[in-house]
MOPAC internal coordinates of N, CA, C and O (Angstrom, degrees):
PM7 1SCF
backbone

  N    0.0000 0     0.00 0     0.00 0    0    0    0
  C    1.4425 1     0.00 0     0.00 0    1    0    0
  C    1.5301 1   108.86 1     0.00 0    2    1    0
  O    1.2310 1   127.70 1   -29.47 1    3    2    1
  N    1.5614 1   102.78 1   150.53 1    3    2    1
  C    1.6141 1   106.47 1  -172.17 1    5    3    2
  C    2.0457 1    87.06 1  -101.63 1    6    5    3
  O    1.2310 1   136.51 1   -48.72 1    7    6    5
  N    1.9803 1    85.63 1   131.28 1    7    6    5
  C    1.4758 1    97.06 1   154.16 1    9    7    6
  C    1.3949 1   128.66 1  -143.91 1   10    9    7
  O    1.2310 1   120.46 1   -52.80 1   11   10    9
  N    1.7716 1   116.73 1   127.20 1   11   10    9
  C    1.3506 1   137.36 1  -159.55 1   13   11   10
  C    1.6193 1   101.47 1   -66.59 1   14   13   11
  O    1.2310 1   109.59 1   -59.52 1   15   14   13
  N    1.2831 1   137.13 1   120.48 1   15   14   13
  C    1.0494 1   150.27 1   154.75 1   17   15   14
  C    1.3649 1   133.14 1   -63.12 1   18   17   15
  O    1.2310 1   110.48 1   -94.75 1   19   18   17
  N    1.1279 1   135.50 1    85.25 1   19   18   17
  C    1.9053 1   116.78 1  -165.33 1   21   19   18
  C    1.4999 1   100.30 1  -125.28 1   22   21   19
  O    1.2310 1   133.95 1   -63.20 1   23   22   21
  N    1.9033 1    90.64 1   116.80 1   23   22   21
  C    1.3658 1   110.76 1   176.58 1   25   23   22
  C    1.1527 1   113.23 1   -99.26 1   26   25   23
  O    1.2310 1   110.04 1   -46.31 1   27   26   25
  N    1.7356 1   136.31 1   133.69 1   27   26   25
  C    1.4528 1   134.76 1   173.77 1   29   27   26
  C    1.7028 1    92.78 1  -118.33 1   30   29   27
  O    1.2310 1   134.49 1   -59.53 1   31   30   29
  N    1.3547 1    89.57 1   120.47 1   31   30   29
  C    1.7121 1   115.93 1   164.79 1   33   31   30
  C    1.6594 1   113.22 1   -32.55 1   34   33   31
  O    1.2310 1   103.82 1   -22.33 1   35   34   33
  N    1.1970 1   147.40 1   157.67 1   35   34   33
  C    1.2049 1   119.52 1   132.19 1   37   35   34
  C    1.5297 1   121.40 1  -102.43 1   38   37   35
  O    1.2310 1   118.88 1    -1.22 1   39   38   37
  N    1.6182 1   119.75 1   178.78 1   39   38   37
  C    1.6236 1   105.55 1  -137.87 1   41   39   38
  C    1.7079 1    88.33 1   -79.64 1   42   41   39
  O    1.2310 1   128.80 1    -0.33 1   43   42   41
  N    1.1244 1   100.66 1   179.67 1   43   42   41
  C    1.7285 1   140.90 1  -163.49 1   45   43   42
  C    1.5852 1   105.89 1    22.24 1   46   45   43
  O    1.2310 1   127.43 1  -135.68 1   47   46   45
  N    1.2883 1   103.31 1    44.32 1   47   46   45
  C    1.5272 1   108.47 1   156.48 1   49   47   46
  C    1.2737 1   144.55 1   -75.42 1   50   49   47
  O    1.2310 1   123.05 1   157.23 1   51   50   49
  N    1.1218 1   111.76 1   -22.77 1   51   50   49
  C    1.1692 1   119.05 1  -172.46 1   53   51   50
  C    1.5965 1   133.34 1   -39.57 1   54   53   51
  O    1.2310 1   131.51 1   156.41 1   55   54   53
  N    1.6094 1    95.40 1   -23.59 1   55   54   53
  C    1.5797 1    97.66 1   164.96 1   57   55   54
  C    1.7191 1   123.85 1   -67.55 1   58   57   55
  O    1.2310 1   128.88 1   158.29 1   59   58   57
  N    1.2296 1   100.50 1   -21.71 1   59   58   57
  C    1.5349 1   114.10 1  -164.39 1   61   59   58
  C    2.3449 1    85.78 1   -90.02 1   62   61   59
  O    1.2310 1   115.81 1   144.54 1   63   62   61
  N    1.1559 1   125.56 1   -35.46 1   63   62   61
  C    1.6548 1   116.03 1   167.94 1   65   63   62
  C    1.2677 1    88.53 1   -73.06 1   66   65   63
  O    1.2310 1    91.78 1    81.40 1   67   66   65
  N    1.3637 1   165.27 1   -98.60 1   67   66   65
  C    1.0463 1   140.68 1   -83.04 1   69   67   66
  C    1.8190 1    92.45 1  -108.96 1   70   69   67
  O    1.2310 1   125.35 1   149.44 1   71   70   69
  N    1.3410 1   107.33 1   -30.56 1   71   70   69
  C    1.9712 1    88.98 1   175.73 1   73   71   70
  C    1.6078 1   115.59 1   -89.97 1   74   73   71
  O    1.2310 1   123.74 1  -171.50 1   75   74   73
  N    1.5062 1   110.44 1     8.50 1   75   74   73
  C    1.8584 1   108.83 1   159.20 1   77   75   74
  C    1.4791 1   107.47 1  -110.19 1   78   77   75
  O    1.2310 1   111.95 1  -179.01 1   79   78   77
  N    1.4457 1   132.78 1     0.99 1   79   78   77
  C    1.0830 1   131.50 1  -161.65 1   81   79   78
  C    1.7295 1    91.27 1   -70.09 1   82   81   79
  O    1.2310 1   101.71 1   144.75 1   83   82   81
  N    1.3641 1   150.99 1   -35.25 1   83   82   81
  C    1.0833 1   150.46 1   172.90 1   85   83   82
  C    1.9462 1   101.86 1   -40.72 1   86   85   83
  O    1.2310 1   127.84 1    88.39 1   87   86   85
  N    0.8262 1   102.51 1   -91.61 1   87   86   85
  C    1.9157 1   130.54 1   160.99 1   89   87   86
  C    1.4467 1   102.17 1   -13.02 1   90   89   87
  O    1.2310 1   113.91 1   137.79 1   91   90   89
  N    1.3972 1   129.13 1   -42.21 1   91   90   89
  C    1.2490 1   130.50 1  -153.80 1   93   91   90
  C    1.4698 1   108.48 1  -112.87 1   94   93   91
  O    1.2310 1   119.92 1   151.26 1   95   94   93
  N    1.6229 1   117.76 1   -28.74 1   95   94   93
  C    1.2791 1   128.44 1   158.00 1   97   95   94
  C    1.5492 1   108.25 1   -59.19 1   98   97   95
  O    1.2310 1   118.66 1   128.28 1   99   98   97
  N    1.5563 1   120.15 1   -51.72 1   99   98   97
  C    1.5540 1   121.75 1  -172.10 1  101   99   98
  C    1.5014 1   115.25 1   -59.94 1  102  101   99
  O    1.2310 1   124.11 1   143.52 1  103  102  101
  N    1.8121 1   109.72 1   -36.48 1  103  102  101
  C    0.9261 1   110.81 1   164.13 1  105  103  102
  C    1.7960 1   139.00 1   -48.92 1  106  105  103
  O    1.2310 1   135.75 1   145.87 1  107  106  105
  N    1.4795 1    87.12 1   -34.13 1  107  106  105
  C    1.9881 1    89.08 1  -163.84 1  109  107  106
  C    1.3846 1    70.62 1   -95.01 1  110  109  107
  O    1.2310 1   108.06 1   163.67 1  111  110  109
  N    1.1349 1   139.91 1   -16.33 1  111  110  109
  C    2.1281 1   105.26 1  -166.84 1  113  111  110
  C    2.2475 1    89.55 1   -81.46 1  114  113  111
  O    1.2310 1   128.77 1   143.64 1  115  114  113
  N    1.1992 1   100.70 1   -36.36 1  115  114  113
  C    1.3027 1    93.04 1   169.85 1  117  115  114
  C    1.5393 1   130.16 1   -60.11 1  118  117  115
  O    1.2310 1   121.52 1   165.00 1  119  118  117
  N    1.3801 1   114.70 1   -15.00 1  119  118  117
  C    1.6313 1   127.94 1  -177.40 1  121  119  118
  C    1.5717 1    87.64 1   -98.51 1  122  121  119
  O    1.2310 1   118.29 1   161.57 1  123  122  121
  N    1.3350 1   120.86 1   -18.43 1  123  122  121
  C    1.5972 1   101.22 1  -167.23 1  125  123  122
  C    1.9203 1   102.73 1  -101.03 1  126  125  123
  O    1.2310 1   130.21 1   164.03 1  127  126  125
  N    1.3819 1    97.91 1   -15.97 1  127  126  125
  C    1.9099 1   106.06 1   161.46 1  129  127  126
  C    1.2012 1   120.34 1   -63.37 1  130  129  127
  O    1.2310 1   119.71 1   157.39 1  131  130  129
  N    1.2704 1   118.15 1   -22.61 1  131  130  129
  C    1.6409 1   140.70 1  -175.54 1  133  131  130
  C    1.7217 1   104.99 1   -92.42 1  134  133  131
  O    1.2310 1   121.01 1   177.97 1  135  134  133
  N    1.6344 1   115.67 1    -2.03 1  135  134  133
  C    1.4519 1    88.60 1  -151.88 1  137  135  134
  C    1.3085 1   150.06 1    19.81 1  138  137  135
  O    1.2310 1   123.91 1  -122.37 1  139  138  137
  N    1.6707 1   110.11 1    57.63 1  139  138  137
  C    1.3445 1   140.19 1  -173.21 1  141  139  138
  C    1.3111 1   107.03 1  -101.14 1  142  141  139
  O    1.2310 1   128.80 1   136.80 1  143  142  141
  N    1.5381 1   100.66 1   -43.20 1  143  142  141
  C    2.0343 1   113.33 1  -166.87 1  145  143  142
  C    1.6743 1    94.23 1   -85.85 1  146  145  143
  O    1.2310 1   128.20 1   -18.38 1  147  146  145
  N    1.4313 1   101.81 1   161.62 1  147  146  145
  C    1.5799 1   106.34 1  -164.92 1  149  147  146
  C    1.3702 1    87.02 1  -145.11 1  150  149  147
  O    1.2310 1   109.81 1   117.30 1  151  150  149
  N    1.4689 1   136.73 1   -62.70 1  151  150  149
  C    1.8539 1   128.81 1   166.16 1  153  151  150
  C    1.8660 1    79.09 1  -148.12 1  154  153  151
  O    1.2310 1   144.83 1   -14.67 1  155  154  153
  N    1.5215 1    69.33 1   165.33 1  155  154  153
  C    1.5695 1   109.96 1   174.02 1  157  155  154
  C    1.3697 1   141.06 1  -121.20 1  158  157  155
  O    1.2310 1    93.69 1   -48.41 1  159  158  157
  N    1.0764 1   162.96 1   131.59 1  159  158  157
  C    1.6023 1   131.52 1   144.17 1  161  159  158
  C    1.7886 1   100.00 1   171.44 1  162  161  159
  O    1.2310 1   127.22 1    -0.20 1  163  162  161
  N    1.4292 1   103.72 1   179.80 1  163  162  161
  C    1.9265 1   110.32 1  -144.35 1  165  163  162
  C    1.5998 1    87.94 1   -90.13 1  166  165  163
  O    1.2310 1   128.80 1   -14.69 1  167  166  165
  N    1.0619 1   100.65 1   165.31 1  167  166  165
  C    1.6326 1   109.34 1  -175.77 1  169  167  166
  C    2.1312 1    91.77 1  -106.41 1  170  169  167
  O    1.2310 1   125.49 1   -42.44 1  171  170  169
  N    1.2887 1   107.06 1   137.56 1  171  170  169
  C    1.5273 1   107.34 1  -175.12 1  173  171  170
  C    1.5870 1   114.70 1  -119.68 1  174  173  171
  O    1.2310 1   131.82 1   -35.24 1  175  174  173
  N    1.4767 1    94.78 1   144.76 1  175  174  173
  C    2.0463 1    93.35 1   178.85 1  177  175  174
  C    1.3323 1    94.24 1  -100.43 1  178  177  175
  O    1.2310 1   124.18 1     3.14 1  179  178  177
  N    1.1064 1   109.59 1  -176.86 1  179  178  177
  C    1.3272 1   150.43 1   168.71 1  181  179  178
  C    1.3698 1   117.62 1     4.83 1  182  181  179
  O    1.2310 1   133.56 1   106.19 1  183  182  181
  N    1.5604 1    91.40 1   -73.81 1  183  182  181
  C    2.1227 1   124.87 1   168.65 1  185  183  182
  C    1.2424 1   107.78 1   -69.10 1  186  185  183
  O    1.2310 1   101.88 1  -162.11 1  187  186  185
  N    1.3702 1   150.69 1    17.89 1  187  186  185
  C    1.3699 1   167.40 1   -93.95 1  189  187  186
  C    1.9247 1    98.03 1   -53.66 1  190  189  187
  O    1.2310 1   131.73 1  -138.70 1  191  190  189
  N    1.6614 1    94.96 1    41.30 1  191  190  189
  C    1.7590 1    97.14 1   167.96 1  193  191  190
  C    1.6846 1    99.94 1   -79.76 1  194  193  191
  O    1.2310 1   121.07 1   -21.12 1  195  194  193
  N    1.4553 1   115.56 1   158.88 1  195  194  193
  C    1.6359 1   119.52 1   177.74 1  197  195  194
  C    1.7136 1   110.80 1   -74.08 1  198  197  195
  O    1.2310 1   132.40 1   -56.12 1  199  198  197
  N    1.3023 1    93.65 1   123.88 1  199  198  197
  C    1.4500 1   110.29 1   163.24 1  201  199  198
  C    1.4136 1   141.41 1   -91.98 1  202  201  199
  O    1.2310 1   125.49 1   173.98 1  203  202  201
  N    1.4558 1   107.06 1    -6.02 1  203  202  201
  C    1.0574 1   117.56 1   177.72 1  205  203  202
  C    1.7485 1   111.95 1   171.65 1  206  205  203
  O    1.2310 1   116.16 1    18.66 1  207  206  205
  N    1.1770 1   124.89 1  -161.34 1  207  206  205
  C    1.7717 1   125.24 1   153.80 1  209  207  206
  C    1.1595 1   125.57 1  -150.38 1  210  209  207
  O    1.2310 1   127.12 1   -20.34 1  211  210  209
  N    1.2953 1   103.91 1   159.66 1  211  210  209
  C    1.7164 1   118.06 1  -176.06 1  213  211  210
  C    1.3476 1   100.55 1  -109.48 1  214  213  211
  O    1.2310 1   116.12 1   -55.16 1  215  214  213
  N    1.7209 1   124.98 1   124.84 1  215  214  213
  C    1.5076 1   121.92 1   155.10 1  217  215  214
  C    1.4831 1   104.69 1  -126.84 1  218  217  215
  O    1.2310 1   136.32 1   -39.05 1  219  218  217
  N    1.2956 1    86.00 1   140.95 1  219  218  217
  C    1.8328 1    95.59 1   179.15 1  221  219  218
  C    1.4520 1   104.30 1  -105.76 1  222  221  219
  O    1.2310 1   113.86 1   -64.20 1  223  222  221
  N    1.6400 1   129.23 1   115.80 1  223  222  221
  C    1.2394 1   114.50 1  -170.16 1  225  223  222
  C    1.4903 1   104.10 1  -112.11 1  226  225  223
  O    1.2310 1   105.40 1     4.78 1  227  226  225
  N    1.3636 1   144.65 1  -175.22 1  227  226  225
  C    1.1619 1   156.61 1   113.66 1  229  227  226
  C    1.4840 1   130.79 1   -74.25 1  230  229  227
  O    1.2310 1   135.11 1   -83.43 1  231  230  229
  N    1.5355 1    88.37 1    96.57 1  231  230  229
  C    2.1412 1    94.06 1   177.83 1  233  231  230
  C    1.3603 1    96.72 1  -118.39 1  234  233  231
  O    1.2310 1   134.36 1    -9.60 1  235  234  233
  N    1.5433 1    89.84 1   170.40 1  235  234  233
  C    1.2854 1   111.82 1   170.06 1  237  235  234
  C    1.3896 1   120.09 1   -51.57 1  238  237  235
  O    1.2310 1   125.25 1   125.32 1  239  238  237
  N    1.6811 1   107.53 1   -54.68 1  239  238  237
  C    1.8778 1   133.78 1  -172.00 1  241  239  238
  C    1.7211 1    92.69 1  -143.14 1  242  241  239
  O    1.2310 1   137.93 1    -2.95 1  243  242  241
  N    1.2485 1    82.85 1   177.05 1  243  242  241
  C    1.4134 1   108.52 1   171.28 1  245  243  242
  C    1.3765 1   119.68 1   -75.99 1  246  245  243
  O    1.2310 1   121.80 1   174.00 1  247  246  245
  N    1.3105 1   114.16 1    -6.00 1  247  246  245
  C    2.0748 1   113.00 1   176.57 1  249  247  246
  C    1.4522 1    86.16 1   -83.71 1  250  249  247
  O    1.2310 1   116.43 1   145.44 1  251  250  249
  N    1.2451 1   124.40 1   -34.56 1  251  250  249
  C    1.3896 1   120.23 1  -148.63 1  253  251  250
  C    1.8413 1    98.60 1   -91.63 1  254  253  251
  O    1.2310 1   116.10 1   155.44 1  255  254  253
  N    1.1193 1   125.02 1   -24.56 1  255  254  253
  C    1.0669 1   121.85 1   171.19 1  257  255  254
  C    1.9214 1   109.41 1   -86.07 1  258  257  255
  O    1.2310 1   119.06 1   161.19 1  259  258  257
  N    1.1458 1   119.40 1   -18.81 1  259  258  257
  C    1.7758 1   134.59 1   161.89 1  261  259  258
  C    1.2348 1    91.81 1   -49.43 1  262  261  259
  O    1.2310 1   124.59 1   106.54 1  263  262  261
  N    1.3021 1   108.79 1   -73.46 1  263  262  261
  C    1.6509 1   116.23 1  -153.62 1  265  263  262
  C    1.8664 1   110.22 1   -71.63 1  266  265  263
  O    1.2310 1   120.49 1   162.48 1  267  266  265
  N    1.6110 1   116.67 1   -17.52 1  267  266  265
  C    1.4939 1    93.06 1   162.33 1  269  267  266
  C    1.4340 1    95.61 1   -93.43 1  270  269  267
  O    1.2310 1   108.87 1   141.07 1  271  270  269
  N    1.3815 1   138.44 1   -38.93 1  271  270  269
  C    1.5503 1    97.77 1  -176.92 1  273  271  270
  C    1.6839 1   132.78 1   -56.99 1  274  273  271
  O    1.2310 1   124.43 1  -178.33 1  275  274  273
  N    1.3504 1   109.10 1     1.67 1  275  274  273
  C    1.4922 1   132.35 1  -172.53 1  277  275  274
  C    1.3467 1    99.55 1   -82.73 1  278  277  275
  O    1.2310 1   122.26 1   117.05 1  279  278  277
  N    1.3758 1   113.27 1   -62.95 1  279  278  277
  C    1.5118 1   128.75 1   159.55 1  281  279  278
  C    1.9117 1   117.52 1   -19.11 1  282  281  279
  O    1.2310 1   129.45 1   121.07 1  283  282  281
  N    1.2781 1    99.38 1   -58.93 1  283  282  281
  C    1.3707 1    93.65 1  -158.86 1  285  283  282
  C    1.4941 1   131.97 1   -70.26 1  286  285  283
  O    1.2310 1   127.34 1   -43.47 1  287  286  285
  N    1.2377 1   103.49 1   136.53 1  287  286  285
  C    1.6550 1    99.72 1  -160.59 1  289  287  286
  C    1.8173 1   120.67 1   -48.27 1  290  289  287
  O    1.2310 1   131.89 1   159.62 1  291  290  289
  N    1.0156 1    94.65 1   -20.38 1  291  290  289
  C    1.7195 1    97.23 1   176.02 1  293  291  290
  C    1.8235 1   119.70 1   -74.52 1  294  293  291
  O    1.2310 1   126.98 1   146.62 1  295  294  293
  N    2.0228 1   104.18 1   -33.38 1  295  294  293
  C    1.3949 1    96.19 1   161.31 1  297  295  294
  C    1.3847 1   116.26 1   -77.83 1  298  297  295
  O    1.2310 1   120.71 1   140.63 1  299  298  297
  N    1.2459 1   116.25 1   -39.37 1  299  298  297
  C    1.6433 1    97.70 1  -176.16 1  301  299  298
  C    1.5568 1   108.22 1   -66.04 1  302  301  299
  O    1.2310 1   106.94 1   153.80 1  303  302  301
  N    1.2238 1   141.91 1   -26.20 1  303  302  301
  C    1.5815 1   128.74 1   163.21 1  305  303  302
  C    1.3545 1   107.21 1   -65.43 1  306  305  303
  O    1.2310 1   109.10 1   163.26 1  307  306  305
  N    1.2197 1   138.02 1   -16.74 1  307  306  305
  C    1.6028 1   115.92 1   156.26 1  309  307  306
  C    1.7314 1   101.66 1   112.78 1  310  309  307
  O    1.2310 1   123.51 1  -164.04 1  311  310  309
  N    1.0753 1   110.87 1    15.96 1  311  310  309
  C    1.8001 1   123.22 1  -160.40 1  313  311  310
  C    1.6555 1    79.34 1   -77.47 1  314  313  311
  O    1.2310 1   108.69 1   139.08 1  315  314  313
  N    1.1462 1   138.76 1   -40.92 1  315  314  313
  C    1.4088 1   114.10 1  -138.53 1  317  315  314
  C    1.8714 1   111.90 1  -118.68 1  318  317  315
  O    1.2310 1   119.54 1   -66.73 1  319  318  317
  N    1.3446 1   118.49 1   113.27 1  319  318  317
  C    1.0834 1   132.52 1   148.06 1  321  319  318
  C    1.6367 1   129.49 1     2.91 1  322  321  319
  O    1.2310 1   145.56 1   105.81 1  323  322  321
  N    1.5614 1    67.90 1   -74.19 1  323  322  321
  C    1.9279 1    79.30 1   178.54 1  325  323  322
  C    1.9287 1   106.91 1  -151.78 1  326  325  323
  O    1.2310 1   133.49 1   -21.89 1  327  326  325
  N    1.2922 1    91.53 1   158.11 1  327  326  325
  C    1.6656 1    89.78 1   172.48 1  329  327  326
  C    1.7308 1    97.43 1  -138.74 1  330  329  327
  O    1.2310 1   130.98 1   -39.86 1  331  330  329
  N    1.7147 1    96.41 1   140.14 1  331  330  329
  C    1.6371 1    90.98 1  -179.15 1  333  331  330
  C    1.9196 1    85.79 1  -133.18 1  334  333  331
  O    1.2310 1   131.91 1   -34.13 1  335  334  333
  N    1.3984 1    94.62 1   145.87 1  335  334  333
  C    1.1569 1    89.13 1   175.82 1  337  335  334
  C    1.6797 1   118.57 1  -130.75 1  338  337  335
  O    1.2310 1   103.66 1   -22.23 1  339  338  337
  N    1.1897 1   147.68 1   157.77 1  339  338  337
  C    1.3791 1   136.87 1  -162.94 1  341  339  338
  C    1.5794 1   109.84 1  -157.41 1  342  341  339
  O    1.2310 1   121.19 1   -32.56 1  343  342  341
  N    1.1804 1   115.32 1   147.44 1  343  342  341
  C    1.4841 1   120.98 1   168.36 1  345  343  342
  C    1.7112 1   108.03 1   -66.10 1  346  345  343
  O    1.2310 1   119.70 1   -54.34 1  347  346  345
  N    1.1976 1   118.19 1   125.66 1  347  346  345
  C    1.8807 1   126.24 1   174.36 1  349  347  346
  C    1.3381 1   112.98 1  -130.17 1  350  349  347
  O    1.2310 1   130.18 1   -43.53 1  351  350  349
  N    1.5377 1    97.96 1   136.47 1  351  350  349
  C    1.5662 1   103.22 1  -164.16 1  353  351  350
  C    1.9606 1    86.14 1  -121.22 1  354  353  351
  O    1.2310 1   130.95 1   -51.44 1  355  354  353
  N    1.2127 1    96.47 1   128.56 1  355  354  353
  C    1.4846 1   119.74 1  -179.34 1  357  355  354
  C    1.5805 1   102.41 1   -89.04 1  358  357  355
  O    1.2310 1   128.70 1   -59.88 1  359  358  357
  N    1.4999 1   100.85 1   120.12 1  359  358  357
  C    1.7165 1   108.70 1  -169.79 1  361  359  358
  C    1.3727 1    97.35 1  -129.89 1  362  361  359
  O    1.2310 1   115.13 1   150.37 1  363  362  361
  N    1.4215 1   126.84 1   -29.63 1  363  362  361
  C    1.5247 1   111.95 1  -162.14 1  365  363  362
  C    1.6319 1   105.13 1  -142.82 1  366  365  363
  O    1.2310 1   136.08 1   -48.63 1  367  366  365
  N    1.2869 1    86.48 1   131.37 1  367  366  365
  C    1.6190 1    98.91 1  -159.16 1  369  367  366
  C    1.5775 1   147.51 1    71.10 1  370  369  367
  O    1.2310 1   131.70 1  -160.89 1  371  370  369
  N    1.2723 1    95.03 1    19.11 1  371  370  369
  C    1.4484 1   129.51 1   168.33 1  373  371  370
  C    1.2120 1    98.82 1   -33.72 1  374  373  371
  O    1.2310 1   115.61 1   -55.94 1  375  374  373
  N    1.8073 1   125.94 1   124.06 1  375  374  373
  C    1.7115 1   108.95 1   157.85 1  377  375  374
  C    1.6410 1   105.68 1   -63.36 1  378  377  375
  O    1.2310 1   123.84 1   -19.98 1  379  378  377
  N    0.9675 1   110.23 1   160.02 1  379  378  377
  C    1.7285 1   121.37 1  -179.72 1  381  379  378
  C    2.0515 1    91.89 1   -97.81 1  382  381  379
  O    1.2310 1   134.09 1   -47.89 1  383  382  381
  N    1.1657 1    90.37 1   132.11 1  383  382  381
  C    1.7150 1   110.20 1   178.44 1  385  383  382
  C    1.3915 1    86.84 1   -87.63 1  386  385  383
  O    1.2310 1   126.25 1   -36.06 1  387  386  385
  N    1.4643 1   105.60 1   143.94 1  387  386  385
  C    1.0604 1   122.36 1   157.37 1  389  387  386
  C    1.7634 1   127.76 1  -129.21 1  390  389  387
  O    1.2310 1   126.90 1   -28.61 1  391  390  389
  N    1.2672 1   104.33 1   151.39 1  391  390  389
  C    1.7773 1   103.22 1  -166.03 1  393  391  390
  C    1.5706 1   100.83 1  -109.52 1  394  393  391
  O    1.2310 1   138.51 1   -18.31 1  395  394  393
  N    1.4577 1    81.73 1   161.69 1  395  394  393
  C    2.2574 1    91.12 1  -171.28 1  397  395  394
  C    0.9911 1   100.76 1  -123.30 1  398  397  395
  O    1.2310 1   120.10 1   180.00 1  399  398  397

């Protein structure tokens, strides 16, 4: 099952995303070696600086989608506010898999 991740920064962080953003990139290309990661990327205000992020993962359950957002280098540095997490069902614009 696909589940949507939504991280909100807390305020004047941005130093604390941009010196794990290394750590946190290695991470999702490693969730995306796993075919775990499904999309990625920062949620933006206004000044289109990052406010937070969206990951859409593939787990088993919901501990298992807990435990990579637990994982990721940006929560364990403490960047994030809040984390909400939810079951998401991908309906539109799905790439189409194809078999060989």
């Amino acid at each position: 099952m696909n589940y949507a991740i939504y991280c909100t920064d807390k305020p004047d962080h941005l130093s604390v995303r941009m010196d794990n953003r290394p750590a946190h990139v290695d991470y999702l290309n490693g969730l995306n070696a796993e075919g775990k990661l499904v999309l990625a990327g920062p949620t933006l205000g206004e000044d289109n600086k990052p406010t937070g992020s969206i990951v859409i993962v593939e787990a088993d359950s919901m501990e298992a989608a807990q435990t990579i957002a637990a994982n990721d280098p940006y929560a364990k540095a403490g960047l994030f506010a809040s984390v909400e997490i939810r079951g998401w069902n991908w309906v539109f614009n799905k790439p189409e898999t194809t078999t060989a």
